[in-house]
C-alpha positions as CSV (number, residue, x, y, z in Angstrom):
1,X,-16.9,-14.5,37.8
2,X,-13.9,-12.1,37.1
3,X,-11.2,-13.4,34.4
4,X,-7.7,-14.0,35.8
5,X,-4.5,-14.0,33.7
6,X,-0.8,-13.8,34.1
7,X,0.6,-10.4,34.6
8,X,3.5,-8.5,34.4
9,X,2.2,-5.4,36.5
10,X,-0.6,-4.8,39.1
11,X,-4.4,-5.4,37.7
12,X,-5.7,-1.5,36.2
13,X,-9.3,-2.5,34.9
14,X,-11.7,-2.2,37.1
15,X,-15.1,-3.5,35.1
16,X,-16.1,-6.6,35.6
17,X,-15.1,-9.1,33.6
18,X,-17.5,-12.1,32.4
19,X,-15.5,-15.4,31.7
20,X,-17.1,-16.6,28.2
21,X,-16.3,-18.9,25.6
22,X,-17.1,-17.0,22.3
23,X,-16.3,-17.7,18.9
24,X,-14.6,-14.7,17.5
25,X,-14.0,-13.7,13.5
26,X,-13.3,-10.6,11.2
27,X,-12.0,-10.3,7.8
28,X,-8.2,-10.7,8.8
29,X,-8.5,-13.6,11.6
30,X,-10.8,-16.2,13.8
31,X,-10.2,-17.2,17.2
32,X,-11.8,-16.9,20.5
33,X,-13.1,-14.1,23.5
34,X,-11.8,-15.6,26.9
35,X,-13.6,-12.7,28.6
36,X,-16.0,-9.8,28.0
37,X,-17.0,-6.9,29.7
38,X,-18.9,-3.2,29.2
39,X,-15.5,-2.0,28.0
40,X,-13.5,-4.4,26.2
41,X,-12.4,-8.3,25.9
42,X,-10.0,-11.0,25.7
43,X,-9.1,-12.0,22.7
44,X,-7.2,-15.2,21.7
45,X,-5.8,-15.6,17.9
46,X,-2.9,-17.5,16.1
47,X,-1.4,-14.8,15.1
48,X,-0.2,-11.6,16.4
49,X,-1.9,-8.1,16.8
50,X,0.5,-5.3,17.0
51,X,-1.1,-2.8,20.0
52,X,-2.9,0.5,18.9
53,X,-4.9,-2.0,16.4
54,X,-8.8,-1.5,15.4
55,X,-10.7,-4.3,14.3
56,X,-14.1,-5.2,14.3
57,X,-15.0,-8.5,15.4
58,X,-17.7,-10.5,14.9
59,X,-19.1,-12.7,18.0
60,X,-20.5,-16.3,17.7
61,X,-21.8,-18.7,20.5
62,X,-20.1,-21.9,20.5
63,X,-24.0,-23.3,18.3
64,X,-23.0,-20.5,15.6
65,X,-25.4,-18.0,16.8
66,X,-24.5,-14.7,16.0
67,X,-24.7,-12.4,18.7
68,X,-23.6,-9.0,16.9
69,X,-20.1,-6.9,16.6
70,X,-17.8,-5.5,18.6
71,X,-15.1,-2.8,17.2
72,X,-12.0,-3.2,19.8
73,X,-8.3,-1.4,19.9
74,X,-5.9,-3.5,21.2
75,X,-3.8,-2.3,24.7
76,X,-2.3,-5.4,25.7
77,X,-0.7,-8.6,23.8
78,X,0.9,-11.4,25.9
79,X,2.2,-14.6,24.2
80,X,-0.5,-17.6,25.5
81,X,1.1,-20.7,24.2
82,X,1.0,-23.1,21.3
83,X,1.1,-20.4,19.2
84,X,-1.3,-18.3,20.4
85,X,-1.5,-14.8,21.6
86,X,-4.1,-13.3,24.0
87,X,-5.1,-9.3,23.3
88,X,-6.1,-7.2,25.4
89,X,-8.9,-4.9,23.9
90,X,-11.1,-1.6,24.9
91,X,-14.2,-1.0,23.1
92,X,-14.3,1.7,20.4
93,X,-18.2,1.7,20.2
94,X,-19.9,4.8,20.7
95,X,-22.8,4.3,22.8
């Protein structure tokens, strides 16, 4: 099923996006993936990512499997409550 979130504009991706709920880590941060696709993810955190940011992140089910990495830039950062912030990010894997 396609993720839906608030937007300020009309909706430009046009992968499909799988709703997950993925553990998410790097060396800087831990949070979670909201959604996943071929091209890119949701990512929640507690803090801030400015946009134009690499990162690699690390991907866990919710038991602690690891299911591999993910290297992302950010394009999009919205405020998501409580604190949070949800980012908007495009795959920069080769392949």
């Amino acid at each position: 099923m396609p993720a839906s979130h608030p937007s300020n504009g009309p909706e430009r991706r046009t992968d499909v996006r799988c709703v997950c709920q993925l553990l998410a880590s790097s060396d800087s941060f831990s949070g979670r993936v909201t959604d996943i696709s071929e091209h890119g993810l949701g990512l929640i955190l507690n803090q801030r990512l400015d946009k134009g940011t690499c990162v690699t992140v690390n991907l866990w089910r919710s038991d602690e499997a690891f299911l591999g990495t993910m290297t992302v830039k950010v394009v999009r950062v919205q405020e998501h409550g409580q604190g949070e912030w949800l980012h908007g990010c495009i795959s920069q894997d080769v392949g």
